[in-house]
N, C-alpha and C positions, 0 to 999 in steps of 0.2 A: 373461460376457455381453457382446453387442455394444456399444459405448457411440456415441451420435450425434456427430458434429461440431458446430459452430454451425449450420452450414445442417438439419443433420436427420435425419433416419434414415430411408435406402432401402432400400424393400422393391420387390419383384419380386412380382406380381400375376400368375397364370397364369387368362386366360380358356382352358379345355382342351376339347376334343372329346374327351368320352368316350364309349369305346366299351360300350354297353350289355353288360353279363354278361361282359367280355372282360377277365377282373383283369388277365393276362400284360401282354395289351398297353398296358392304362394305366398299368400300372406299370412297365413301360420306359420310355418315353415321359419319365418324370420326371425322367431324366436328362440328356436335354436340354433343360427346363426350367432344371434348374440349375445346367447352363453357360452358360445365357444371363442366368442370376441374376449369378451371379460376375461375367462380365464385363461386364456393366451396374454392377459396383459396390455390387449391394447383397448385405445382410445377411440378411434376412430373406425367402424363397422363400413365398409363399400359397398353396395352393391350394382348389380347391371341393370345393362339396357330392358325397360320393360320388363322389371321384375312383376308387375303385379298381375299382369294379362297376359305377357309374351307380346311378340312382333307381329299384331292383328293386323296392321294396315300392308305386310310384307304379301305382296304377291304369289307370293312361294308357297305361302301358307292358304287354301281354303278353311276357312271358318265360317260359321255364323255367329256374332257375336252382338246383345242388344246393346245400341247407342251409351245407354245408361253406365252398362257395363265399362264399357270403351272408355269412357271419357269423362272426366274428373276437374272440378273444380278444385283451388288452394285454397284455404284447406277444403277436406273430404274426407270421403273413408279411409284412402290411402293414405294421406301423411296426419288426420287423425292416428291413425293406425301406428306410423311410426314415431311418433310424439311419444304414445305411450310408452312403447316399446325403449324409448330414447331415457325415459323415465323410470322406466323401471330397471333399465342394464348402467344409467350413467354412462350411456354413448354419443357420441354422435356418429350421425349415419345422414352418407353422403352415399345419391343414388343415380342411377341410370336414368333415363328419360320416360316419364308418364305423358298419356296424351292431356295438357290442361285445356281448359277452357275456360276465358277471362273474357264477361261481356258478351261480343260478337265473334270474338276471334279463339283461334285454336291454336296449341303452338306443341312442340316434344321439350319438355319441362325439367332437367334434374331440379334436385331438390335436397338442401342441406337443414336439417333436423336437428336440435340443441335439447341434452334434458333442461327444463325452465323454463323455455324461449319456444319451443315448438319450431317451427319451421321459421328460419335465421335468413336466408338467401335461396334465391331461385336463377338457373342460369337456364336459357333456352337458347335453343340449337340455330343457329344462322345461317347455314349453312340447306336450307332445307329441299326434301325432292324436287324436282320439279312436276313431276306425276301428281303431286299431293299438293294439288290447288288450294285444299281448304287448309293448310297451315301457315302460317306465320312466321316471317324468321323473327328471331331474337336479335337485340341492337346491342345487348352489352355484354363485355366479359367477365367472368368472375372470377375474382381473385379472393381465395380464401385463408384464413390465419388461423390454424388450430393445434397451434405450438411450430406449426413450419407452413410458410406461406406456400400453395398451392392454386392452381389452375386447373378448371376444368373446361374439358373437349366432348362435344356428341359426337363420335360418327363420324361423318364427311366433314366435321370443323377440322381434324388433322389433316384435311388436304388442303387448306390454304395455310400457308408456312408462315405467313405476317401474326396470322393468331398467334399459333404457339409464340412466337418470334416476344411481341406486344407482354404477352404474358410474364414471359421470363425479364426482359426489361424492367417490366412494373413489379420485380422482387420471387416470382414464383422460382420454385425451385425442385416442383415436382410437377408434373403434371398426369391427370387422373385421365383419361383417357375411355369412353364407353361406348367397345365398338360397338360394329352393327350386326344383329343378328342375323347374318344372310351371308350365305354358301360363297358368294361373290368377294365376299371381305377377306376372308383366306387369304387373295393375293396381295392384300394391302399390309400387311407384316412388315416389309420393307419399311415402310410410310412411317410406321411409329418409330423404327430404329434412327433413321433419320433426322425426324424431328431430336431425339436425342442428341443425337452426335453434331447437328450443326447446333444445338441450344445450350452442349453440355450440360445439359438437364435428366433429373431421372423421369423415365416415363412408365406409368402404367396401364396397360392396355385390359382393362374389365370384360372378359369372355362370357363364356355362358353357357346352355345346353336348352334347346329348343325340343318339346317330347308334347305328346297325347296320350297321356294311361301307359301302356307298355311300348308304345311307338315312339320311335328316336328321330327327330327329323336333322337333326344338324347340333354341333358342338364347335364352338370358336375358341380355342385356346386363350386363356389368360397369360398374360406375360409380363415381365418383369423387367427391364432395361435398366440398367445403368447409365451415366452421364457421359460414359463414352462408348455407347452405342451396342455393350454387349449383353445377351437375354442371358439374364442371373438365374432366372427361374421360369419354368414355362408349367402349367396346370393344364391340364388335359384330363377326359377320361369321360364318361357319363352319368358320375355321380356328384352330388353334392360332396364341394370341398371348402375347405376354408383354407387360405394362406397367408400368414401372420409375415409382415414387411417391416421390416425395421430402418425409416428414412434420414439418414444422419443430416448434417449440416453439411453442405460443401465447403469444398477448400478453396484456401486462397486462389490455386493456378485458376478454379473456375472464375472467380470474381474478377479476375485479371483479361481471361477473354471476355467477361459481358463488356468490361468497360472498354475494349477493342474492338467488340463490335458495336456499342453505341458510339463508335465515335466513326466508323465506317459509313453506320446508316446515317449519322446528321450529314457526313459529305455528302453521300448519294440523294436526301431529301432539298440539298444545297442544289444540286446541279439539278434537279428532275427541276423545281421552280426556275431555272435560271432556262433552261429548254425550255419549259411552258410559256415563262413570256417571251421567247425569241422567235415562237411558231406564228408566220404566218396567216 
């Protein structure tokens, strides 16, 4: 695994324009992503929500799209794809949610990619529609160590604050954040600052750019937060960008709120039991 410097551990942030239904081309595309990873120096390649397809099951969006196309078994073309990719740049590449399918069941999949190791960890979205019968939520969270211990969120997992909360407790110390491709997210901005500032954790929010050929449907700003809640950096625009983050170690005043606040939540988990058994 990568290990950080003093300074910290860079990661390479891909805000992408992808192309609706057009797996080929976003996944070429990734390759020069991560030659602009490397020679920016970092380790670790991000990418969004539904980089391979785009947001197919999103409402928003009319498509026709074959099943085949859609939806992906671990491995498959797509994290084949980024194996190599992982192999040939010496990255690793942590990504947005693919639609997988495991057995009977379907689930939205990120997916962490090691050169060597191929596909290391899978975390799936718990949190999931309720429109979207046919998926699965995910049961576990993942906490990853790639020279700085990190936490990853799909989407609507930043809206239950116990996750993030859980995460940073269990050592995370950034959390990767892949919102959601849909117009409606916009107002959820506040959401990831928050999560910051009560976690004093840094958070990053994975935007994107939603298009067809020369048509633009939608663009989510990528953002950048600090551990006390202020956007350091914000990515916008409709073109493919990269943005190179350099994540230090926190300080001690952070280490000194986790342990204030786990000691907050053991009273509060003290008296929630001590009410359950007095009810009734």
């Amino acid at each position: 695994m990568p290990s950080g410097s003093k300074q910290g551990v860079v990661l390479a942030i891909a805000h992408m324009r992808i192309e609706l239904g057009n797996k080929r081309r976003n996944l070429e595309k990734l390759k020069s992503f991560a030659r602009t990873a490397r020679s920016s120096g970092a380790k670790i390649l991000v990418l969004p929500s539904f980089f391979n397809i785009g947001p197919v099951l999103s409402n928003s969006f009319k498509i026709r799209i074959g099943r085949r196309t859609m939806i992906e078994t671990v491995p498959g073309t797509t994290s084949d794809y980024l194996y190599g990719i992982a192999e040939e740049y010496g990255l690793y590449i942590v990504t947005g949610p693919i639609i997988e399918r495991q057995g009977s069941r379907y689930y939205l999949t990120s997916l962490v990619v090691a050169p060597l190791h191929g596909v290391m960890a899978k975390y799936r979205k718990i949190l999931v529609d309720r429109d979207k019968e046919f998926l699965s939520p995910g049961k576990e969270l993942a906490l990853l160590n790639l020279g700085l211990s990190m936490g990853l969120l799909i989407e609507e997992d930043i809206l239950i604050p116990e996750l993030a909360t859980m995460l940073v407790l269990n050592g995370a110390r950034l959390l990767l954040v892949f919102q959601k491709l849909e117009r409606e997210w916009l107002r959820y901005r506040h959401v990831l600052i928050t999560r910051a500032l009560e976690n004093r954790v840094k958070v990053i929010g994975v935007g994107g750019i939603v298009a067809k050929g020369e048509e633009e449907f939608l663009e989510i700003p990528t953002l950048i937060i600090n551990d006390e809640g202020a956007v350091v950096d914000e990515v916008k625009g409709f073109e493919d960008r990269i943005s190179v983050v350099e994540v230090e170690t926190p300080s001690m005043a952070t280490d000194y709120f986790l342990e204030i606040k786990r000691m907050v939540l053991k009273r509060f988990l003290k008296n929630l039991r001590r009410l359950v058994r007095e009810r009734p």
